[in-house]
N, C-alpha and C positions, 0 to 999 in steps of 0.2 A: 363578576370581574374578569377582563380578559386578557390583561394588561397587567405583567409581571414588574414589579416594582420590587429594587434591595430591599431587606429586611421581611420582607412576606414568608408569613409561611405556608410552606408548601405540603403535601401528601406524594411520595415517591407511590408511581402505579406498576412501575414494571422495574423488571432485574429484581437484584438477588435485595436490593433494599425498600420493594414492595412493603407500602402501610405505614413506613417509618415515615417520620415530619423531620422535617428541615428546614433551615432559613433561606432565603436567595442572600447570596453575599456579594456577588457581582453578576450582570447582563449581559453577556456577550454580543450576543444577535437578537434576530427578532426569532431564532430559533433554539441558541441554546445559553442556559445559564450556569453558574456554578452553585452549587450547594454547601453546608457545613451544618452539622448540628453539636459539633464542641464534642463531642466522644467520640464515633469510629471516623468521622469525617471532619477532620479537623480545620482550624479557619484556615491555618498554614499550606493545606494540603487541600483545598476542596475538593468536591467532585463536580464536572463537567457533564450535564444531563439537558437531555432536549427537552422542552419544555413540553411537547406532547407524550410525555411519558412523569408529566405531575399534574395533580390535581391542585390546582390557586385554592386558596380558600384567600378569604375577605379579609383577615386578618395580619398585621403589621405592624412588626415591633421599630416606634417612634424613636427608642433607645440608638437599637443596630442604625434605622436606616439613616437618619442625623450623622453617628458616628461614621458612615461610609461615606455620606455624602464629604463631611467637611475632614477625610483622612487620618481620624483617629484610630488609634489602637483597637481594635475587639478583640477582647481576649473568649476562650473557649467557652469559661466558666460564665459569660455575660451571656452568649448565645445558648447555652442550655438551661439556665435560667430561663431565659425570653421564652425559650420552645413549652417549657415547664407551665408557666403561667401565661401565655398564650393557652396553652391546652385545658389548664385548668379554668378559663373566662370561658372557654369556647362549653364544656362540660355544664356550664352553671346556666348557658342562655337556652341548656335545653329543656 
């Protein structure tokens, strides 16, 4: 997958939040997105990362990305959920 879509989650590869997963919560460009995973990075506050410093994986919470698309609330505790059991599906298809 090459093509960063809200709600995906992602694998931080570089800086100081290397290995950590995140969700995309917003697009900016075709270069950088914003991140949240509901604890150090909150939805309130995202972080601003170029996307050549994440690893995409295939996976994408239907939840988030619905709820960003049509402007609903995402609260923290939804987005660390989703990160939770996204990582726990991704664990079980190996």
């Amino acid at each position: 997958m090459n093509r960063a879509t809200e709600g995906q989650l992602v694998i931080a590869t570089a800086g100081r939040d290397a290995n950590k997963k995140f969700i995309i919560t917003c697009i900016i460009n075709d270069q950088y997105v914003y991140i949240s995973d509901g604890d150090s990075r909150k939805i309130e506050k995202p972080k601003m990362k170029k996307l050549k410093h994440l690893k995409l994986t295939k996976y994408v919470s239907n939840e988030i990305a619905q709820g960003l698309q049509q402007n609903l609330k995402i609260t923290n505790s939804v987005i660390n959920k989703c990160i939770k059991s996204l990582d726990s599906y991704r664990e079980q298809e190996v």
